[in-house]
C-alpha positions in Angstrom: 0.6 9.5 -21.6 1.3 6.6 -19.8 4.8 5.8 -18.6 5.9 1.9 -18.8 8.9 0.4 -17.2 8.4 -2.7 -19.0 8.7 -1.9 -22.7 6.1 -2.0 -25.8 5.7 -5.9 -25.7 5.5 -6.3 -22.3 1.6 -3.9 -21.3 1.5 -3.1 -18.0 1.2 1.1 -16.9 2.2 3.1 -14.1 -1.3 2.9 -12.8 -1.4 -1.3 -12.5 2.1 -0.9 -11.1 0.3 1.8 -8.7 -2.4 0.0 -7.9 -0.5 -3.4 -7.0 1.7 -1.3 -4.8 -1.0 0.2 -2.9 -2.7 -2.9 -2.3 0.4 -4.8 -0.7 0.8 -1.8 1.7 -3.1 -1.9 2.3 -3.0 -5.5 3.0 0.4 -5.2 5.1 -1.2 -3.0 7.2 -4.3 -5.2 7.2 -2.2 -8.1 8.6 -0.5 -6.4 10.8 -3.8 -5.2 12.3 -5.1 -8.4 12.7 -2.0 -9.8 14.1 -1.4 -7.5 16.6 -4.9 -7.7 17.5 -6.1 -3.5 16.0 -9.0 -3.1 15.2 -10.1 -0.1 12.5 -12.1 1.7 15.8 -8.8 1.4 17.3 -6.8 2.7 14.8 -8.9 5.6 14.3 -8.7 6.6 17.7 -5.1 6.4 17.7 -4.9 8.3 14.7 -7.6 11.1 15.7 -9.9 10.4 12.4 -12.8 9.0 12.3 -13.8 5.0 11.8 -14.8 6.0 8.4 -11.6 7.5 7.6 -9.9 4.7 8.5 -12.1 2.3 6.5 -11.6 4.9 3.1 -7.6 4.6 4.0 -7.9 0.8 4.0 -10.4 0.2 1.0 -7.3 0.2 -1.3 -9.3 2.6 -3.5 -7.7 5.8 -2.4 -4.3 7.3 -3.7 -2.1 6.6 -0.4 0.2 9.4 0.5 3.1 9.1 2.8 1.7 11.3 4.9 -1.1 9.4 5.7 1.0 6.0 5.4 3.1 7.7 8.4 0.4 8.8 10.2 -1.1 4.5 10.0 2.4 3.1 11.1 3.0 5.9 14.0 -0.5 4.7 15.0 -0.5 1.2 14.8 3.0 1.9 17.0 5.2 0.0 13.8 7.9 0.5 11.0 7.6 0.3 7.5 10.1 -1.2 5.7 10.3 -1.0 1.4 12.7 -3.3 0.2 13.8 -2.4 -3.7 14.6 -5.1 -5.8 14.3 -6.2 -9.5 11.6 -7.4 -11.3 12.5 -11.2 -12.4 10.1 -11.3 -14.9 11.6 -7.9 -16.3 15.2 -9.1 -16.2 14.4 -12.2 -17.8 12.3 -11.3 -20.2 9.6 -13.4 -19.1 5.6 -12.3 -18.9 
């Protein structure tokens, strides 16, 4: 069974709300890669895995656990920050 935050007239599941999240982290880290100059050899090397590993971590297509979140940010030598705020569309109504 599903779990919605959204309500019966409003579809949207815990796995599009999973799947959305995971892809802003991926492409975070993406950026942050690119503009701190990292590349994916790079990052696997700092993160003793192989170039492969890193390439399944940043595909999007993998359930991301903190774990290996932390282990991408210690590596890439940054801080993640979540900011937690509510959904406009939900308070409103709107969607």
């Amino acid at each position: 069974m599903a779990l919605s935050r959204r309500g019966k007239d409003r579809p949207s599941s815990v796995d599009e709300e999973t799947i959305g999240l995971q892809q802003e982290v991926v492409d975070e880290i993406t950026w942050y890669m690119r503009e701190h100059k990292v590349t994916r050899s790079d990052l696997a090397g700092a993160m003793g895995v192989s170039p492969g590993r890193v390439s399944q971590i940043l595909s999007g297509g993998e359930n991301l656990t903190l774990r290996t979140l932390g282990s991408v940010v210690a590596a890439l030598g940054a801080r993640f920050e979540i900011t937690l705020r509510p959904d406009d569309d939900f308070v409103t109504g709107a969607r």
